[in-house]
N, CA, C and O atoms as a Maestro MAE file, in Angstrom:
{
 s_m_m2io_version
 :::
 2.0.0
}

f_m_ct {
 s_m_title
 :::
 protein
 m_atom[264] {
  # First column is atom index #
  i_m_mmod_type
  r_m_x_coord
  r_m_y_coord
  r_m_z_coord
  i_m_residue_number
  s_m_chain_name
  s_m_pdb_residue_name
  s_m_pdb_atom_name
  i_m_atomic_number
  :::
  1 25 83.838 104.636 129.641 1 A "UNK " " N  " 7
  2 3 84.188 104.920 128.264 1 A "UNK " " CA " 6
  3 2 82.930 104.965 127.413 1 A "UNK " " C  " 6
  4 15 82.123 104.035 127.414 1 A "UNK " " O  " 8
  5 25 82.825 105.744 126.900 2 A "UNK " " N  " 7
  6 3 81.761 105.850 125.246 2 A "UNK " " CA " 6
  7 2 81.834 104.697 124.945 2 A "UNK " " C  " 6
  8 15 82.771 104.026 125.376 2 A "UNK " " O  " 8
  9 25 80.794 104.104 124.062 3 A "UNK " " N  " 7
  10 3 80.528 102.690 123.124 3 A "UNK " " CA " 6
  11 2 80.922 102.755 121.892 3 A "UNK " " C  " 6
  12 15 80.975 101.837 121.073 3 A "UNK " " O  " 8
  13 25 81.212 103.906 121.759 4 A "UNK " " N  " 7
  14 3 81.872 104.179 120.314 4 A "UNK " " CA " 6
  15 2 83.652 104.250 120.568 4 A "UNK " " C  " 6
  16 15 84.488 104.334 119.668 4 A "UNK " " O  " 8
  17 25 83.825 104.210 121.519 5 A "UNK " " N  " 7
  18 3 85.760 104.182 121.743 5 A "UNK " " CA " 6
  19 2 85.818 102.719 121.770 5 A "UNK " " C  " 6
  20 15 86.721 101.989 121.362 5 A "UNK " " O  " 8
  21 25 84.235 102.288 122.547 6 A "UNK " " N  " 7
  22 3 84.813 100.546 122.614 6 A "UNK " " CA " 6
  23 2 84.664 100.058 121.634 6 A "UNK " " C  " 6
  24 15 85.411 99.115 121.376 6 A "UNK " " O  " 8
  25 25 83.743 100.422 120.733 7 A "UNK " " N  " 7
  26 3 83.274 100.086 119.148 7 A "UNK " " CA " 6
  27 2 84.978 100.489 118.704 7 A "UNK " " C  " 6
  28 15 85.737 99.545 118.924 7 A "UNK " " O  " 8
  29 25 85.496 101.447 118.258 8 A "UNK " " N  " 7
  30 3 86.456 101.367 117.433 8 A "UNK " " CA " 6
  31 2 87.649 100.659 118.028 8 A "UNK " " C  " 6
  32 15 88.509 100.214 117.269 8 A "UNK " " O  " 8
  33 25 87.771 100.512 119.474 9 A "UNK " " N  " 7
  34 3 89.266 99.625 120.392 9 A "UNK " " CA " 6
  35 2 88.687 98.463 120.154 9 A "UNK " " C  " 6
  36 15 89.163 97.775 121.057 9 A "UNK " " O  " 8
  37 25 87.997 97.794 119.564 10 A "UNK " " N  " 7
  38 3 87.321 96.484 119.669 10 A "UNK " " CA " 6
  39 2 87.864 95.992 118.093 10 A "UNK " " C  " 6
  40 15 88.486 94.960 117.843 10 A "UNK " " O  " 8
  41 25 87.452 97.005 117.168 11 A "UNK " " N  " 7
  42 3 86.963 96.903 115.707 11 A "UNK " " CA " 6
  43 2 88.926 96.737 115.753 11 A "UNK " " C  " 6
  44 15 89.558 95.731 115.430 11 A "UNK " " O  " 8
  45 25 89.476 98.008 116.232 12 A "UNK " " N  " 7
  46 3 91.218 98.004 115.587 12 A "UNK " " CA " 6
  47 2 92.247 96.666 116.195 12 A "UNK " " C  " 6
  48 15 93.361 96.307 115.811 12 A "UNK " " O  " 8
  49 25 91.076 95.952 117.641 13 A "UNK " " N  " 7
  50 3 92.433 94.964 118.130 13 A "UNK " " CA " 6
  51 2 92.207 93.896 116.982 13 A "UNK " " C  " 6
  52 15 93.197 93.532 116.347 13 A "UNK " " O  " 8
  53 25 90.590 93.218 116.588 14 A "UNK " " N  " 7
  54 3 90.416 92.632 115.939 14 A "UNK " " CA " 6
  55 2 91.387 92.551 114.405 14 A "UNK " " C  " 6
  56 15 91.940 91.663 113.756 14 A "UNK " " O  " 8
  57 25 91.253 93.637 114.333 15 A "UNK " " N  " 7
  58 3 91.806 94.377 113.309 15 A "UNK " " CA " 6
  59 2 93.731 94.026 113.085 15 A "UNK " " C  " 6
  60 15 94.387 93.971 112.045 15 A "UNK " " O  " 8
  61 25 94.115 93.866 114.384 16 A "UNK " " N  " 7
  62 3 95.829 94.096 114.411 16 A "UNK " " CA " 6
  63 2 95.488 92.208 114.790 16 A "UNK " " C  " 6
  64 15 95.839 91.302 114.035 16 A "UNK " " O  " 8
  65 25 94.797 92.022 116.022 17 A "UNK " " N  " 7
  66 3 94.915 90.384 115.755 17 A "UNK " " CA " 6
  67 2 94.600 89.492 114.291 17 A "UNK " " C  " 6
  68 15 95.074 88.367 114.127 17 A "UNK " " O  " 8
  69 25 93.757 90.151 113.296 18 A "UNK " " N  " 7
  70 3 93.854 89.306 111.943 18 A "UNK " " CA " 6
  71 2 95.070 89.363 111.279 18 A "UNK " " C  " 6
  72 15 95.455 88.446 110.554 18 A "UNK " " O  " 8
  73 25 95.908 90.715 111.544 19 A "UNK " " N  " 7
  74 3 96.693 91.265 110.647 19 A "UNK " " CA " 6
  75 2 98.246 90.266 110.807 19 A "UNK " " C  " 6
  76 15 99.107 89.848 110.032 19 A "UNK " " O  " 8
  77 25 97.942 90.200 112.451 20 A "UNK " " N  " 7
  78 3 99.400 89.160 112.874 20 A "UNK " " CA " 6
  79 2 99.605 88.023 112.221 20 A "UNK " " C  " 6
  80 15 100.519 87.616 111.504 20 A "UNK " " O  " 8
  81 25 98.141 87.378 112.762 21 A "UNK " " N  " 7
  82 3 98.148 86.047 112.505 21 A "UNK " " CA " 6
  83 2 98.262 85.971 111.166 21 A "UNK " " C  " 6
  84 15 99.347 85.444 110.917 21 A "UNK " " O  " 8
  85 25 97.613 86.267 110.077 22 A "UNK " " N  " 7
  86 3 98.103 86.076 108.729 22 A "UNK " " CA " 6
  87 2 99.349 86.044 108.471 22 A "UNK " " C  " 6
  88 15 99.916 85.108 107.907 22 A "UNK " " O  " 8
  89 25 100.029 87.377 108.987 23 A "UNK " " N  " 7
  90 3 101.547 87.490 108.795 23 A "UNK " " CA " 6
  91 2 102.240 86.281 109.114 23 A "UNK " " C  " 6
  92 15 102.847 85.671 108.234 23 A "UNK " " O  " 8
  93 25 102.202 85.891 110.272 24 A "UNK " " N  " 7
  94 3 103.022 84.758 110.553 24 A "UNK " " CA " 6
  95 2 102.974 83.345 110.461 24 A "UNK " " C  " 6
  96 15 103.410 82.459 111.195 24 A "UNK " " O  " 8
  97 25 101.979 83.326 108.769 25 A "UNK " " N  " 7
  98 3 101.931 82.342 108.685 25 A "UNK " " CA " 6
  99 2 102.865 81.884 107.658 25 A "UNK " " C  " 6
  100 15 102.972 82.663 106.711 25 A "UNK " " O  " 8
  101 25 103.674 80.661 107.594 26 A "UNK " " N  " 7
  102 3 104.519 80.445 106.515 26 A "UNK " " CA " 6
  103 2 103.708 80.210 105.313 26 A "UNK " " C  " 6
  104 15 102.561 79.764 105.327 26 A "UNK " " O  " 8
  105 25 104.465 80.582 104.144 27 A "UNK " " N  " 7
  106 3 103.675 80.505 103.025 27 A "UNK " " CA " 6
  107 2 104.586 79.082 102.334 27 A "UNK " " C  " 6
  108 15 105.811 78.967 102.367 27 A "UNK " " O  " 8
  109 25 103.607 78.086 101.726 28 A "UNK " " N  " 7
  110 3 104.233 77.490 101.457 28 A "UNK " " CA " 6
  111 2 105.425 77.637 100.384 28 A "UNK " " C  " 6
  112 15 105.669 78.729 99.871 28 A "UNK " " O  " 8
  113 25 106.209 76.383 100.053 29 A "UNK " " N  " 7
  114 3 107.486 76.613 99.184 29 A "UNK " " CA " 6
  115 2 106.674 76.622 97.636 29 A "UNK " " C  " 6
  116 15 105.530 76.169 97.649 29 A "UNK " " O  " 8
  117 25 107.289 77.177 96.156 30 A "UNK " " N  " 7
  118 3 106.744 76.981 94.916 30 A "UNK " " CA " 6
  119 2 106.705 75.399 94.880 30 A "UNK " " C  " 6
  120 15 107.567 74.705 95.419 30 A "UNK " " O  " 8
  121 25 105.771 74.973 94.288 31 A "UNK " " N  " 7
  122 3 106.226 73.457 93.369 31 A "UNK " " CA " 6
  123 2 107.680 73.451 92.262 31 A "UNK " " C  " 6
  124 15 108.042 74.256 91.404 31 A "UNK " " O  " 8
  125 25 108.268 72.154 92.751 32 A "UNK " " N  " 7
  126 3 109.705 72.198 91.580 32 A "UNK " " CA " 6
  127 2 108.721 71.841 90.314 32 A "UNK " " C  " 6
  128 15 107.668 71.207 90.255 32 A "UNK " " O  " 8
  129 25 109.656 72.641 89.151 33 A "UNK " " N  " 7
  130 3 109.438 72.256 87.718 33 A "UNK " " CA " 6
  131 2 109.788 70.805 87.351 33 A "UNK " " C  " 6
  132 15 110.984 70.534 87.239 33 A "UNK " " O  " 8
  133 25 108.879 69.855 87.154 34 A "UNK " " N  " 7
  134 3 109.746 68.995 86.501 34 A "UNK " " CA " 6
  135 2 109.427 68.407 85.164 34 A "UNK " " C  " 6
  136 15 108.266 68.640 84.826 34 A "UNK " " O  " 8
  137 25 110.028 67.809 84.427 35 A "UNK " " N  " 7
  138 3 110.303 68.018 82.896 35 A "UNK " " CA " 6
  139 2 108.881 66.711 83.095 35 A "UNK " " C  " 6
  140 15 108.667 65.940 84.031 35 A "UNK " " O  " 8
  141 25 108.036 66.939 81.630 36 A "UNK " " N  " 7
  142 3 106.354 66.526 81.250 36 A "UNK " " CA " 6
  143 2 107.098 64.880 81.196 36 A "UNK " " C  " 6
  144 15 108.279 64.719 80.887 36 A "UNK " " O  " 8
  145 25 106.247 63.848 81.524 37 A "UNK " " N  " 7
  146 3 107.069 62.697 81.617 37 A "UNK " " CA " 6
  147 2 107.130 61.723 79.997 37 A "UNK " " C  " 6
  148 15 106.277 61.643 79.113 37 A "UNK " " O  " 8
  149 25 107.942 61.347 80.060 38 A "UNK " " N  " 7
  150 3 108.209 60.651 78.416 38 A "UNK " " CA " 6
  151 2 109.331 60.100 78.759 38 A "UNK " " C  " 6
  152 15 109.753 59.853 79.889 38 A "UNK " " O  " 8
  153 25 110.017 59.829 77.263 39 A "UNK " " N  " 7
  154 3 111.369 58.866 77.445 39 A "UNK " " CA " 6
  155 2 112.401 59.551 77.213 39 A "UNK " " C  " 6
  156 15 112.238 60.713 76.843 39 A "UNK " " O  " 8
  157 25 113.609 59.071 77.351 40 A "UNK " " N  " 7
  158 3 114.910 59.879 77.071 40 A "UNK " " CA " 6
  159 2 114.885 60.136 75.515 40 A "UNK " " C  " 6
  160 15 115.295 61.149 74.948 40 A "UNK " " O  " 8
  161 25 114.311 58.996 74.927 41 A "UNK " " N  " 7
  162 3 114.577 59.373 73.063 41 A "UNK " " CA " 6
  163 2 113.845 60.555 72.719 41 A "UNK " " C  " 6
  164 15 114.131 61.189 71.703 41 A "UNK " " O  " 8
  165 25 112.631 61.004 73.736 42 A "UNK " " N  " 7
  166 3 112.054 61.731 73.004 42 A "UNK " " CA " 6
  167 2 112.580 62.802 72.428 42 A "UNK " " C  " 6
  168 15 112.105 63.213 71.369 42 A "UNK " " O  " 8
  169 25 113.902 63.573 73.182 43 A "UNK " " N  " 7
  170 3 114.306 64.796 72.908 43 A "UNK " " CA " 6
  171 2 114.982 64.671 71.358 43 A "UNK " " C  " 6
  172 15 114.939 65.573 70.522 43 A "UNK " " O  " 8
  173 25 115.478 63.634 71.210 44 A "UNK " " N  " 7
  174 3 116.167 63.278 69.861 44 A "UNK " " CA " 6
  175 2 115.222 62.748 68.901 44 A "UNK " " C  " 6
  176 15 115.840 62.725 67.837 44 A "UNK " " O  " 8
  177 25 114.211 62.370 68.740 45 A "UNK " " N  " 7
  178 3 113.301 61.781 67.804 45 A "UNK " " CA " 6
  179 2 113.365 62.352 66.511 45 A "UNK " " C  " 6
  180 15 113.135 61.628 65.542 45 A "UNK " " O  " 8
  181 25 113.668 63.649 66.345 46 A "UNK " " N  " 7
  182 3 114.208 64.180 65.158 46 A "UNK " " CA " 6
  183 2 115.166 63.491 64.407 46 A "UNK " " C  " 6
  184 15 115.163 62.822 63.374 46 A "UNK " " O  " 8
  185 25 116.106 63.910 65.358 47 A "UNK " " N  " 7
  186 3 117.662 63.077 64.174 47 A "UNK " " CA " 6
  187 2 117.054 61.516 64.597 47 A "UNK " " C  " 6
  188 15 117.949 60.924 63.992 47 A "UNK " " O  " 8
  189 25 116.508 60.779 64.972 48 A "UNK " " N  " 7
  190 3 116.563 59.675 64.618 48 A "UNK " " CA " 6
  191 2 115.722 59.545 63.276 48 A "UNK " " C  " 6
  192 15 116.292 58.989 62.337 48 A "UNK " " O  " 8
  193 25 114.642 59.926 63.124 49 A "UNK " " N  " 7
  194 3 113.750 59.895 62.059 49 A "UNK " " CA " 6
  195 2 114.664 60.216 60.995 49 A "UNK " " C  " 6
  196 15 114.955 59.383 60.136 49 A "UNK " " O  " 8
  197 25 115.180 61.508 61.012 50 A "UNK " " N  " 7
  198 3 115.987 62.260 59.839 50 A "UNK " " CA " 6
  199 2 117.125 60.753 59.111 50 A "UNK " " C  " 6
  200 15 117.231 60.473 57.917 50 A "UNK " " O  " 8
  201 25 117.768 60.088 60.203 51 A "UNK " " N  " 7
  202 3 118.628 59.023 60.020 51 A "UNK " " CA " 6
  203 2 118.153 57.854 59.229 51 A "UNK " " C  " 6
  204 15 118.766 57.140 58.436 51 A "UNK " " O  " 8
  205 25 116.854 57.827 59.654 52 A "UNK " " N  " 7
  206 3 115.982 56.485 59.255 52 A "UNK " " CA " 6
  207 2 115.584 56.571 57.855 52 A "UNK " " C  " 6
  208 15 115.286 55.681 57.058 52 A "UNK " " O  " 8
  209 25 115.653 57.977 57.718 53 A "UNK " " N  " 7
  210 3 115.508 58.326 56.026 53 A "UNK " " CA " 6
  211 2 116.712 58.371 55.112 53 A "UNK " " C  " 6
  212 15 116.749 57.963 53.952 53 A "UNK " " O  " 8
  213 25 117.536 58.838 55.694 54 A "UNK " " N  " 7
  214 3 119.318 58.740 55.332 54 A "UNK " " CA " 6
  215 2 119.016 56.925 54.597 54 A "UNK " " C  " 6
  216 15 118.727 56.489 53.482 54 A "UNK " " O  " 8
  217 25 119.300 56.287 56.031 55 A "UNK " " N  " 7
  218 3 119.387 54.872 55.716 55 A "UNK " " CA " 6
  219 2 118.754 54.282 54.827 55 A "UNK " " C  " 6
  220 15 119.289 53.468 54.075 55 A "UNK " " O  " 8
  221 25 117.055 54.725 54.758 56 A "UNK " " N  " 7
  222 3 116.299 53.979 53.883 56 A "UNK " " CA " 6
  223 2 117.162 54.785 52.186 56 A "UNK " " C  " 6
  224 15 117.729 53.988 51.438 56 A "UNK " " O  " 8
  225 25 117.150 55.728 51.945 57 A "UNK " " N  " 7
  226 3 117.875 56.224 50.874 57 A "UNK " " CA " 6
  227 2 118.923 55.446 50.459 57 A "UNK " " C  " 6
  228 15 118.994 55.149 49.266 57 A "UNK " " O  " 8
  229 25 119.591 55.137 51.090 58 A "UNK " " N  " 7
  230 3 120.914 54.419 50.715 58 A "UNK " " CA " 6
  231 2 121.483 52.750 50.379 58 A "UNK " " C  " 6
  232 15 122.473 52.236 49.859 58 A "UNK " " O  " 8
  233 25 119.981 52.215 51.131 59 A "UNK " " N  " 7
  234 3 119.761 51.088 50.601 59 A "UNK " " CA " 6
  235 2 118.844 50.822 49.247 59 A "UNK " " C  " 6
  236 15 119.010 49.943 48.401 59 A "UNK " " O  " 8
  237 25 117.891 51.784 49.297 60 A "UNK " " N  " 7
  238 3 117.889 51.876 47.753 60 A "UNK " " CA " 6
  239 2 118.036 52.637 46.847 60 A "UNK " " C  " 6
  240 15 117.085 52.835 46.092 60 A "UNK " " O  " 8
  241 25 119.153 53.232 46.665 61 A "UNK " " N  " 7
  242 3 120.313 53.391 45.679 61 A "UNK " " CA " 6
  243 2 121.176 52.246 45.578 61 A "UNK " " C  " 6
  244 15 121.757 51.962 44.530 61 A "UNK " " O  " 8
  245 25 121.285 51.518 46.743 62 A "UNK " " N  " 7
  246 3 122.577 50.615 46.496 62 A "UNK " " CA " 6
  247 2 121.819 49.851 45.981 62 A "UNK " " C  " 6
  248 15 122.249 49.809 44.828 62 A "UNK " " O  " 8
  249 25 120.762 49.043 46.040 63 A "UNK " " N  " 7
  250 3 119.351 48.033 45.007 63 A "UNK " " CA " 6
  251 2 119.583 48.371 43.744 63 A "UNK " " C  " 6
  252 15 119.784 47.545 42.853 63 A "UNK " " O  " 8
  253 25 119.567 49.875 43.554 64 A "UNK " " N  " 7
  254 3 118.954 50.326 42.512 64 A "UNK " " CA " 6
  255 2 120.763 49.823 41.409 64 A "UNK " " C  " 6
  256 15 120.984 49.279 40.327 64 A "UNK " " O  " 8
  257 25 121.241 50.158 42.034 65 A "UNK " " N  " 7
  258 3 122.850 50.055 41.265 65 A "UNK " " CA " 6
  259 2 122.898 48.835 41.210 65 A "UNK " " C  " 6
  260 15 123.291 48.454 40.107 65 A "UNK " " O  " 8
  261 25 122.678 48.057 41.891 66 A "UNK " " N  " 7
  262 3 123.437 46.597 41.677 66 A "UNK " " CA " 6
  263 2 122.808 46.082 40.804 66 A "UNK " " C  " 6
  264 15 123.118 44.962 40.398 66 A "UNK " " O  " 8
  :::
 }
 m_bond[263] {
  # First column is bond index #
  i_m_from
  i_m_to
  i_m_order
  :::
  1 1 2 1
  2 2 3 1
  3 3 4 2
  4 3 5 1
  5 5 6 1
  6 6 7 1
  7 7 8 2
  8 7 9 1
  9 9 10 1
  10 10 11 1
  11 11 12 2
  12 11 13 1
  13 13 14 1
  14 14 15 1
  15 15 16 2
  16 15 17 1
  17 17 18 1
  18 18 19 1
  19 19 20 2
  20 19 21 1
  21 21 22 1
  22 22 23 1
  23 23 24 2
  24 23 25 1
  25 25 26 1
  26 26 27 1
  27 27 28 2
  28 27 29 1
  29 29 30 1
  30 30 31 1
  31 31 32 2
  32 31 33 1
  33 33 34 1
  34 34 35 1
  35 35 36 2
  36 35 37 1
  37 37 38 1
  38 38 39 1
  39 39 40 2
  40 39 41 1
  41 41 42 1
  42 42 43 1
  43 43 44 2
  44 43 45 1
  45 45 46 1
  46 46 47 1
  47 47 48 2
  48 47 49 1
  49 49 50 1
  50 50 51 1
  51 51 52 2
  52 51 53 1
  53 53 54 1
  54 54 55 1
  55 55 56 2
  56 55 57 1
  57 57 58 1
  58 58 59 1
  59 59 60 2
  60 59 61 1
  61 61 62 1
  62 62 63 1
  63 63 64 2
  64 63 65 1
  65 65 66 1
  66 66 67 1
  67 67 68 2
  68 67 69 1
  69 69 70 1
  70 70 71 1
  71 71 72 2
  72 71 73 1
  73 73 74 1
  74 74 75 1
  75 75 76 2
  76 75 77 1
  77 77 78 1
  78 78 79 1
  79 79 80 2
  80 79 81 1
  81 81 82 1
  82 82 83 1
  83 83 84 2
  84 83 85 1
  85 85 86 1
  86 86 87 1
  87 87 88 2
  88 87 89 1
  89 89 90 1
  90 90 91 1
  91 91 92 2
  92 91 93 1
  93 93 94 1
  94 94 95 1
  95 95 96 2
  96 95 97 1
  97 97 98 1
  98 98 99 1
  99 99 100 2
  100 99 101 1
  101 101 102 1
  102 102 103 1
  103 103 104 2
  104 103 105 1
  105 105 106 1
  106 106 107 1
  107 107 108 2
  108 107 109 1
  109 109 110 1
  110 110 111 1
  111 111 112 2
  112 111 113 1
  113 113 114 1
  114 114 115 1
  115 115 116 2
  116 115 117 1
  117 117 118 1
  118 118 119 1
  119 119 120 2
  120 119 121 1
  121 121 122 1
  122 122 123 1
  123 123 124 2
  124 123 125 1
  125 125 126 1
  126 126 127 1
  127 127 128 2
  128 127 129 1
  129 129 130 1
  130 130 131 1
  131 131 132 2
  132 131 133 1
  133 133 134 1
  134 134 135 1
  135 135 136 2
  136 135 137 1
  137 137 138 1
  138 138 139 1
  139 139 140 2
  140 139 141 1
  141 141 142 1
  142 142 143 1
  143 143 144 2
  144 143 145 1
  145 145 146 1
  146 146 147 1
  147 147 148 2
  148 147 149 1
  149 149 150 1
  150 150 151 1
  151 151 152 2
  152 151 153 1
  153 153 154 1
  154 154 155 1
  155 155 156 2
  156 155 157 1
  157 157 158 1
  158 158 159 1
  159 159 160 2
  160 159 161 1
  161 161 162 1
  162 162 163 1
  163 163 164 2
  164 163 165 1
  165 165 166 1
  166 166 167 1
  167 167 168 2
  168 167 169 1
  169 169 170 1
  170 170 171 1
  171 171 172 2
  172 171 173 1
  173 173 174 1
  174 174 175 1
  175 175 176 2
  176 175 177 1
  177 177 178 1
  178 178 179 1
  179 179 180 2
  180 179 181 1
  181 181 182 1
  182 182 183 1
  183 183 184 2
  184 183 185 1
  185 185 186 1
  186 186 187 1
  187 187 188 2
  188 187 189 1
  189 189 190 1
  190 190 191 1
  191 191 192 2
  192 191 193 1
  193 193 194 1
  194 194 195 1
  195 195 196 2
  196 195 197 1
  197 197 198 1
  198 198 199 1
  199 199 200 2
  200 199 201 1
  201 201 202 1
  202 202 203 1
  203 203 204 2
  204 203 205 1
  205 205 206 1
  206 206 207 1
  207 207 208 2
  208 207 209 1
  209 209 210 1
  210 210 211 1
  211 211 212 2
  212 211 213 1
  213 213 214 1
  214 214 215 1
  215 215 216 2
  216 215 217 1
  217 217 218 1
  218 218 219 1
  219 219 220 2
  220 219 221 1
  221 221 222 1
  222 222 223 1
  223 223 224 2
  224 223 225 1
  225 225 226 1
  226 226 227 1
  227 227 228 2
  228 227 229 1
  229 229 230 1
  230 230 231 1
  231 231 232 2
  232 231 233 1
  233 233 234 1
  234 234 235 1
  235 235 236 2
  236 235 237 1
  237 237 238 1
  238 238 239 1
  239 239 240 2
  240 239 241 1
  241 241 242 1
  242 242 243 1
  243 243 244 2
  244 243 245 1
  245 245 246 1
  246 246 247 1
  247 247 248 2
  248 247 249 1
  249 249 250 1
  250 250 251 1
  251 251 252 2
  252 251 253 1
  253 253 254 1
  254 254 255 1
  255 255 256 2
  256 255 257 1
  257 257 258 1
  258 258 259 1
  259 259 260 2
  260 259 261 1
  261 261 262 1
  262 262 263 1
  263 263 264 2
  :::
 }
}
């Protein structure tokens, strides 16, 4: 055979053996999402604040009246 048939049968097995092995490699799974870590109140911290102002309001009005 020519050195150039073995040059290119050399270059294409290389060629189909990289191509397999990559293929069959498992890719790993995504990472799960999971929620940034904190406390359960955090999601509500709003209406609690909003409440805390309610309350403070209402105790002094009721000061203020009596």
């Amino acid at each position: 055979m020519r050195p150039q048939i073995v040059k290119i049968a050399t270059i294409l097995f290389i060629t189909f053996f990289v191509t397999i092995t990559s293929w069959s490699q498992q890719v790993p799974p995504p990472p799960e999402r999971t929620p940034p870590p904190g406390l359960p109140i955090d999601s509500d911290l709003v209406y609690l604040i909003l409440l805390g102002i309610l309350l403070g309001l209402f105790f002094l009005f009721r000061t203020k009246r009596a």
